[in-house]
Steps between C-alpha positions, in 0.01 A plus 500: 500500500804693487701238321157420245542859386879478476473204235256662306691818470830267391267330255375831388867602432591179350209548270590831386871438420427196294241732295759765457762194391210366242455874388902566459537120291158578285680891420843357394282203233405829285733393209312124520390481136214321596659127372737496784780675337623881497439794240887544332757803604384816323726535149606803299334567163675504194749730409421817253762483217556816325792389178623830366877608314588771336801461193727701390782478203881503573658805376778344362297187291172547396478114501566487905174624692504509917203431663387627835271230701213738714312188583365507849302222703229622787269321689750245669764558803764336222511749234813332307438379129712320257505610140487330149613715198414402147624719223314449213634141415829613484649437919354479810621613831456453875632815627315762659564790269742398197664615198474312191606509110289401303642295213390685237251811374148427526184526739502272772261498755646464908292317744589541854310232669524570887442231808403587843633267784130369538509399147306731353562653143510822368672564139570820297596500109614808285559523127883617408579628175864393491789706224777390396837737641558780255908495401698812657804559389765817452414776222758672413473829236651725390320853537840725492735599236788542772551125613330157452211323666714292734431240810817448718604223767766525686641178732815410655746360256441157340817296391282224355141550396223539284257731462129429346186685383204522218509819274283605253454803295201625355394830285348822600228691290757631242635110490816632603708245670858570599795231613507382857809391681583228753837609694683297757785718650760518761529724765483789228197540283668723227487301169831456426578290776203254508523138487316488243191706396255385181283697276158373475286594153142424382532427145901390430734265704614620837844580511790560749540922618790474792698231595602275198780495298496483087577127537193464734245704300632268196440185653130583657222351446218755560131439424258783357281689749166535418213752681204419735725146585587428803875313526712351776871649538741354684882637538766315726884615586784336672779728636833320644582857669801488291356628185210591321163312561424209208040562397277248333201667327212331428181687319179271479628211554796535221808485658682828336855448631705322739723573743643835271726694702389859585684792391469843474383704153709851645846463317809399721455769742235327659590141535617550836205683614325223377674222665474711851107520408427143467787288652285413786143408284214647455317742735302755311228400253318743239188464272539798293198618216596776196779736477615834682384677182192387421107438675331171390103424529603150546511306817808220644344257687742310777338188726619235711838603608710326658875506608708150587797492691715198529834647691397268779535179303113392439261785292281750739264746382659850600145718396243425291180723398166383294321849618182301577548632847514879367207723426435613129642792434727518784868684446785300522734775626560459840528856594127530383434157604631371819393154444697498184853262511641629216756756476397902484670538148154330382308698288142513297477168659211380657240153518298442236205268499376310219100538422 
């Protein structure tokens, strides 16, 4: 009897541990789909794309704009997105937040199209109206009857070089437009002993002031100025360091001399001063407006300077100066202006800006 009830409690047991096994098996099968298979992992949804920039126009070319990407990407654990610029037709660009300029003035519509690491799209346009650069340049006038509108650069000397820039003179209310001058001097700026300085006029042919002998002023070949014109100068010197520097002027493309020798228009008495100011080249350069007796309404308009040196056997560009960089209206002296390069001699010089 004892052993009958011993067996039936093992069987009991057995009984109950295969029911718990069956319950376990049957509790883990949840996921069965029904067809024998299993219900897929749980996936993210898809991503929320927000495409958003903000542009803004460089200060120093109206044609350049930077744009500021403040796309962002929720929803997924990878938040990353590449982006696809189009500007208008006129460039594209891959890059998170560029700069561009734009070929030309005009309204161009930007698309930022943005794409989330899932793949999903999100895109952003604005409509640009694009401006062409206004042209800065030097104004020089003349507003007092003690001295002359004047802009002054001063570098180290310059045995051989060249010095470029645009002028243009144009009239005030009362029309009254005076001569401007173009001076290239040695270490002294006093007239006398430049290497050569010329006289710039509005209505007649520009002639020689400082600097050139009778035989010179003879032999040049100067064309006539005109106002509201804008024209390229260009005036080179070679000095041997022996004696005084040989110039080459040429005035709109018209070569006016060649290779004349400078010289001084002071009288005997200052040939030697002159040969001590400009044996070595030239390191001072003056655009000068008007007279030291007289005020002009008129305006002398200086752009795109730019000195050349070639003392180290191939051309290099010493300074140069297009004032697009400048601010309207900003003084060129330096002891008003700190940004200003040019020497504190300058006077009723500052940046104009065309309208």
């Amino acid at each position: 009897m004892k052993n009958l009830l011993l067996n039936l409690n093992k069987n009991i047991f057995l009984a109950m541990a295969l029911f718990l096994s069956l319950a376990v098996i049957t509790s883990c099968g949840d996921d069965d789909d029904g067809n024998g298979g299993t219900t897929p992992p749980t996936t993210e949804d898809p991503s929320m794309v927000n495409a958003n920039f903000t542009s803004q126009v460089d200060a120093e070319n109206s044609l350049t704009y930077n744009f500021t990407n403040n796309s962002v990407v929720n929803g997924i654990t990878d938040t990353s997105f590449d982006s696809a610029w189009d500007f208008g037709g006129d460039g594209t660009s891959t890059e998170a937040s560029p700069s561009f300029t734009f070929s030309a003035e005009g309204t161009y519509t930007v698309t930022l199209t943005v794409t989330a690491s899932d793949g999903e799209v999100g895109t952003a346009t604005e409509t640009i109206e694009v401006t062409a650069p206004r042209n800065r340049y030097a104004v020089i006038t003349d507003t007092k009857d003690d001295d002359t509108g004047e802009l002054r650069l001063s570098v180290d000397s310059i045995a051989v070089g060249r010095l470029t820039c645009m002028y243009r003179v144009a009239e005030g209310p009362g029309m009254d437009i005076q001569d401007g001058f173009v001076t290239v001097n040695g270490r002294s700026t006093t007239g006398d002993f430049a290497i050569v300085e010329v006289r710039l006029k509005d209505n007649a042919p520009h002639e020689f002031r400082e600097g050139a002998s009778d035989e010179t002023i003879a032999d040049a070949n100067f064309p006539e100025g005109a106002p509201d014109v804008w024209v390229p100068v260009e005036v080179s010197w070679t000095s041997d360091g022996v004696g005084t520097p040989l110039y080459t002027v040429v005035i709109g493309g018209q070569t006016v001399i060649t290779d004349a020798i400078s010289t001084t228009n002071g009288g005997d008495g200052d040939v030697e001063g002159h040969l001590a100011a400009t044996i070595d080249g030239a390191a001072n350069f003056q655009w000068k407006y008007a007279s030291n007796s007289t005020v002009s309404d008129g305006v002398y308009h200086v752009d795109d300077i730019v000195v050349y040196s070639s003392d180290s056997g191939s051309e290099t560009i010493v300074f140069e100066d297009d004032f697009q960089g400048r601010t309207a209206g900003e003084d060129l002296n330096p002891e008003i202006n700190l940004d200003s390069p040019y020497h504190p001699n300058s006077s009723d010089a500052s940046v104009g800006e065309d309208q």
